[in-house]
C-alpha positions as CSV (number, residue, x, y, z in Angstrom):
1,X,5.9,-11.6,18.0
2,X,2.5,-12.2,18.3
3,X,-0.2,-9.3,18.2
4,X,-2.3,-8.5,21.4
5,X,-4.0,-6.0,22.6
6,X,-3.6,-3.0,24.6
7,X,-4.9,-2.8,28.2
8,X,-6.9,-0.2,29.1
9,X,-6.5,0.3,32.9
10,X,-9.3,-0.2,35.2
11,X,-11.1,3.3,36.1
12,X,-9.4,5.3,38.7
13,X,-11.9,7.8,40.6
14,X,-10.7,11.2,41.2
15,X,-9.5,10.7,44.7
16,X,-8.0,8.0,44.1
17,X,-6.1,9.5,41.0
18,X,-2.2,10.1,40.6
19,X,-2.8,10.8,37.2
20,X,-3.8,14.6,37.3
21,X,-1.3,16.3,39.7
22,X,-0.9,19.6,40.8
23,X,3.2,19.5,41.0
24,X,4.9,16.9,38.9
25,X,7.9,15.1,41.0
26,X,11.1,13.6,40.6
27,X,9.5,9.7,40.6
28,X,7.4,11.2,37.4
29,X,9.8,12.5,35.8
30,X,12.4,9.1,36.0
31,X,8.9,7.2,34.5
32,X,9.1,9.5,31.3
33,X,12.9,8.4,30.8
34,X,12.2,4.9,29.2
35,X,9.9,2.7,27.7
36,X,9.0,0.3,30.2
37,X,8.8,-3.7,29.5
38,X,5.1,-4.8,29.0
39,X,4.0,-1.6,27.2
40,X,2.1,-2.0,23.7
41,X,4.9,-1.5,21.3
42,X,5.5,-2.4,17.5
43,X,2.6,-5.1,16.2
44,X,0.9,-5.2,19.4
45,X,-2.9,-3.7,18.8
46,X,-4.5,-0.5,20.4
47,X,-7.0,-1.1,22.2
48,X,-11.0,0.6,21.0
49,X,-10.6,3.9,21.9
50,X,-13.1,6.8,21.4
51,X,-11.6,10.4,21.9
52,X,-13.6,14.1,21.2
53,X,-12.1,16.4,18.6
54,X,-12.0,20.0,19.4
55,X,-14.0,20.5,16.6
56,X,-16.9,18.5,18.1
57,X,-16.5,15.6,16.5
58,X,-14.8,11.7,17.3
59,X,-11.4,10.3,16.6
60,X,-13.2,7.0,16.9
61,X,-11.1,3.4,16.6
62,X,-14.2,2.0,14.9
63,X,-14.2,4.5,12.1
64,X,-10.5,3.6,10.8
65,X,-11.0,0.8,9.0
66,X,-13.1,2.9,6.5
67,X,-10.8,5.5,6.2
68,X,-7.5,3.7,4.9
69,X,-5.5,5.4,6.3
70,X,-2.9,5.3,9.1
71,X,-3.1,8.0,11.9
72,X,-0.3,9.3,13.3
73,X,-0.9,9.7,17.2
74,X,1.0,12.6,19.1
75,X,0.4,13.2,22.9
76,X,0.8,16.7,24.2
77,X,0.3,19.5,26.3
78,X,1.1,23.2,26.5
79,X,3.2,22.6,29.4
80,X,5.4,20.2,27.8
81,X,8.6,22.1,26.5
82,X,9.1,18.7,24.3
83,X,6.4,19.0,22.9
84,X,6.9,22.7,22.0
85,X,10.3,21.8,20.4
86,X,8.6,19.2,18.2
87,X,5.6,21.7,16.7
88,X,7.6,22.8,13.6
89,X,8.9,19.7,12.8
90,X,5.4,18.2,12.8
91,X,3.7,21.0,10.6
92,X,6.1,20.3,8.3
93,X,5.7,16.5,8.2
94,X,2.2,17.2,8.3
95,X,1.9,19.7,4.9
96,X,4.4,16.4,3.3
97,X,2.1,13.9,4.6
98,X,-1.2,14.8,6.1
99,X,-3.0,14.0,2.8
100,X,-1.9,10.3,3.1
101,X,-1.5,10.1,7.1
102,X,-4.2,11.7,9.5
103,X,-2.4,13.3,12.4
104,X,-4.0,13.6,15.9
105,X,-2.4,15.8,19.1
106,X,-4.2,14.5,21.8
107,X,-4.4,16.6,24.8
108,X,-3.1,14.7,28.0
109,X,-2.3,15.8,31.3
110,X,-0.8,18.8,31.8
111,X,3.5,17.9,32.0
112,X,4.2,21.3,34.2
113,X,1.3,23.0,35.6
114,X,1.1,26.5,37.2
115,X,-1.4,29.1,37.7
116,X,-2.0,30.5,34.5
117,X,-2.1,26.7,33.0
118,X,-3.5,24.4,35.8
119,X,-4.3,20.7,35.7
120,X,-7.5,19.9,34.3
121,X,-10.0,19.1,37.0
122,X,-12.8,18.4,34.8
123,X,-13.5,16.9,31.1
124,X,-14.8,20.3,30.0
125,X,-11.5,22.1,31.6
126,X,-9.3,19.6,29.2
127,X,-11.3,20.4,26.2
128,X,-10.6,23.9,26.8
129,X,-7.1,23.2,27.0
130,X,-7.4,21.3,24.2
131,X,-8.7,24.3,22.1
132,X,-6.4,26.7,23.4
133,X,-3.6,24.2,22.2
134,X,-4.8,24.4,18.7
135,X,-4.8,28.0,18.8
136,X,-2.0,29.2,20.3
137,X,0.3,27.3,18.0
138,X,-1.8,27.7,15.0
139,X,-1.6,23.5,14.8
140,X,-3.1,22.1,11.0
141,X,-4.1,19.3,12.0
142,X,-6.8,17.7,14.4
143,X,-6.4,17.8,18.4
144,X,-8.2,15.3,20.5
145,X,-8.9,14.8,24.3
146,X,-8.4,12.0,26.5
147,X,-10.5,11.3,29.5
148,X,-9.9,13.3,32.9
149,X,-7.9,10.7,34.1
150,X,-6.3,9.5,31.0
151,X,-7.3,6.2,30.5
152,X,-6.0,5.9,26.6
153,X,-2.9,7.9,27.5
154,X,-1.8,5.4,30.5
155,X,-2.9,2.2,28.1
156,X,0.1,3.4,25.7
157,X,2.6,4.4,28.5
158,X,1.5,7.8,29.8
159,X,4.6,9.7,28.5
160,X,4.4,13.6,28.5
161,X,5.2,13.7,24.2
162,X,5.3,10.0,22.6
163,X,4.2,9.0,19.2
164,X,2.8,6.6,17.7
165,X,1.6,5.5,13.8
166,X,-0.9,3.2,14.1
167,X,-3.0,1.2,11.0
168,X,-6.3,1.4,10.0
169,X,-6.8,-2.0,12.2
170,X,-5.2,-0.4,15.3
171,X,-1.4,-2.0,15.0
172,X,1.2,-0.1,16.3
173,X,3.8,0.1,12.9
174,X,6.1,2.6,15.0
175,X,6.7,4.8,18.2
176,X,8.7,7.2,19.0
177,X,9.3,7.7,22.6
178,X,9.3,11.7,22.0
179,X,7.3,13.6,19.5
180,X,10.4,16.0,19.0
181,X,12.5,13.4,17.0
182,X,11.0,14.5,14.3
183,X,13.2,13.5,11.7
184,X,13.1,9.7,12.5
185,X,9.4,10.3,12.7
186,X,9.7,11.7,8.9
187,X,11.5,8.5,7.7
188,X,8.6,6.3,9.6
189,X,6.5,8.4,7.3
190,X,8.3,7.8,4.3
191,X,8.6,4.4,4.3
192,X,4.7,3.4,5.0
193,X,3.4,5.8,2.4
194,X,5.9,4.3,0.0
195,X,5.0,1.0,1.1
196,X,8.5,0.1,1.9
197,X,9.6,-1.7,5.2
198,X,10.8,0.4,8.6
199,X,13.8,0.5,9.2
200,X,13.6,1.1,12.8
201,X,9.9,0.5,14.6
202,X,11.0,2.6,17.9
203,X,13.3,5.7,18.4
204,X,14.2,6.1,22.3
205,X,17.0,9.1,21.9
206,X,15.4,10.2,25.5
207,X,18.6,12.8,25.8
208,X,18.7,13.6,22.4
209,X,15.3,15.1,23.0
210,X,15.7,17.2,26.3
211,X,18.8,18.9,24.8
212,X,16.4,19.9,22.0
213,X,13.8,20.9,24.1
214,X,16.0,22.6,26.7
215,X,15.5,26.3,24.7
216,X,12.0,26.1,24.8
217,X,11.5,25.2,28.7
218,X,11.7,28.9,30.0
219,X,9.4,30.2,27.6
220,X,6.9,27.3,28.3
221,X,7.2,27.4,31.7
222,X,6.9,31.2,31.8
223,X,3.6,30.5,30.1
224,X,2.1,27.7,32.4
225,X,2.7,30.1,35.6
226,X,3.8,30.7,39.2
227,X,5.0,27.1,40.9
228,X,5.5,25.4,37.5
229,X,9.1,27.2,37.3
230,X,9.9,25.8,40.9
231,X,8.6,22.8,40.4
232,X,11.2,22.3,37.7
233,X,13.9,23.0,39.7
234,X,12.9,21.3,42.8
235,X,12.5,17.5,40.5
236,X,15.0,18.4,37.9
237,X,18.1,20.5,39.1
238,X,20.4,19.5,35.8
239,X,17.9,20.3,33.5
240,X,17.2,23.5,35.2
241,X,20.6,24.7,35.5
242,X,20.7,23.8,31.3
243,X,18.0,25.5,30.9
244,X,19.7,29.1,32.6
245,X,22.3,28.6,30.2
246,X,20.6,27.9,27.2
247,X,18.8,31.1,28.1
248,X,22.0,33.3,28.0
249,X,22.6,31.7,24.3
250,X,19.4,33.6,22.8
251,X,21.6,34.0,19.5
252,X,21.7,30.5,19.0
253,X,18.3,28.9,17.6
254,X,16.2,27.3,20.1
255,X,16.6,23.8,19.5
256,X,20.4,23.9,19.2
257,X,21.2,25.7,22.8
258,X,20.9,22.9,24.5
259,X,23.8,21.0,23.2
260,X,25.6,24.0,23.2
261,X,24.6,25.1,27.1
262,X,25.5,21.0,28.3
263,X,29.1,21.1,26.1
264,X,29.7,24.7,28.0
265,X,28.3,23.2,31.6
266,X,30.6,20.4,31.3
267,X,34.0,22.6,30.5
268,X,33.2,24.6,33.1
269,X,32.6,22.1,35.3
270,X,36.0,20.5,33.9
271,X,38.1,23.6,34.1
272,X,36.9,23.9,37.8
273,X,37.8,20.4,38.6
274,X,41.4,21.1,37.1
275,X,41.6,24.4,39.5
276,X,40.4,22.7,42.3
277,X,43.2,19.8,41.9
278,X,45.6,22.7,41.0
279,X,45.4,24.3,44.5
280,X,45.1,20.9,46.3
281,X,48.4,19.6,44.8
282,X,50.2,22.9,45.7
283,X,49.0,22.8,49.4
């Protein structure tokens, strides 16, 4: 596979913009599900990109070849309950390799807005979010900001929470469709500090990832405001209704109630079927 590089999309204006919305829908939600043919992937090389830091300073493209060292690229928001999931995970992979890998959050759109957390409408509104990213999960490492409309976000897919380790030339070694697989992030890690060869270049366990972030999506949601709760339930009835149940399993920790709450849904949802044919076949 050759190496190219990736598109940046032509600028959108704010009118014309699909990008920021107010209340995420069902056709949204489907795009975030896969990886979708033609996106920059594995050897293919990021396009220049220039993002602001929270701290006032540049994640700049140019700048990387002088710093050796590959940067891991996480996109986020505080809306995004996989993202939340993920957080833990990614502190520790950052205290094992943050002195050899320099990790990024970059502040995208906002997955689930509501009125306490509403969709940036201006550049200075996402910095803010931004900074009230970093400190409200205490993160140790850098957070960036994208452009209102997201220009570097769409070039790399536009997904909610993806990943991607990139070199100090800009080629994508490995991506991971959702920040929250952690632990095949961690081997990624491994294996380029080592200097040893990946053994897998994308991870794309899409329902792997909502049941782990399925324990985290009330509090979340709780925190972003009025209509991002409704919202959820109006594009995503399953995951809502996993989500209730995973609530009721507070004992349990977070990232393991979801597994538990579908493997509960679907026995009841069995044992109802079996009643169901019970009193049919005794009609």
């Amino acid at each position: 596979m050759s190496p190219s590089t990736t598109p940046v999309p032509p600028a959108v204006s704010s009118a014309q913009s699909s990008y920021r919305f107010d209340h995420p829908g069902i056709l949204d939600v489907l795009r975030d599900m896969y990886i979708r043919d033609g996106e920059p992937g594995p050897r293919d090389q990021v396009g220049p990109f220039e993002l602001q830091t929270t701290d006032g300073g540049w994640l700049r493209s140019g700048d990387l070849p002088a710093q050796r060292r590959p940067v891991l690229l996480v996109f986020g928001s505080r809306t995004c309950p996989v993202m939340v999931s993920g957080l833990d995970g990614l502190k520790t992979l950052h205290a094992r390799f943050g002195a050899h890998v320099r990790f990024v959050m970059v502040q995208v759109r906002e997955a689930h807005p509501g009125a306490f957390i509403p969709q940036p409408k201006t550049s200075d509104r996402k910095l803010q979010h931004a900074i009230a990213l970093q400190r409200f999960y205490q993160l140790p490492f850098e957070v960036a900001v994208d452009d209102i409309d997201g220009t570097f976000h769409r070039s790399l897919g536009g997904r909610p929470n993806s990943a991607y380790l990139i070199s100090p030339s800009r080629t994508i070694l490995f991506r991971a469709q959702w920040a929250n697989e952690t632990a095949a992030i961690g081997a990624a890690l491994a294996a380029i500090t080592a200097g040893e060869s990946l053994r897998a270049l994308t991870v794309t366990n899409t329902f792997q990832a909502i049941l782990k972030s399925a324990g985290y999506t009330t509090t979340v949601l709780s925190a972003a405001g009025s209509g991002a709760r409704l919202d959820f339930w109006k594009m995503a009835l399953p995951m809502a209704l996993m989500t209730i149940v995973s609530d009721l399993l507070f004992f349990l920790p977070r990232e393991k109630r979801g597994l538990y709450a579908m493997v509960l849904l679907l026995s009841l949802t069995a044992g109802f079927a079996a009643l169901g044919a019970t009193f049919l076949a005794g009609k």
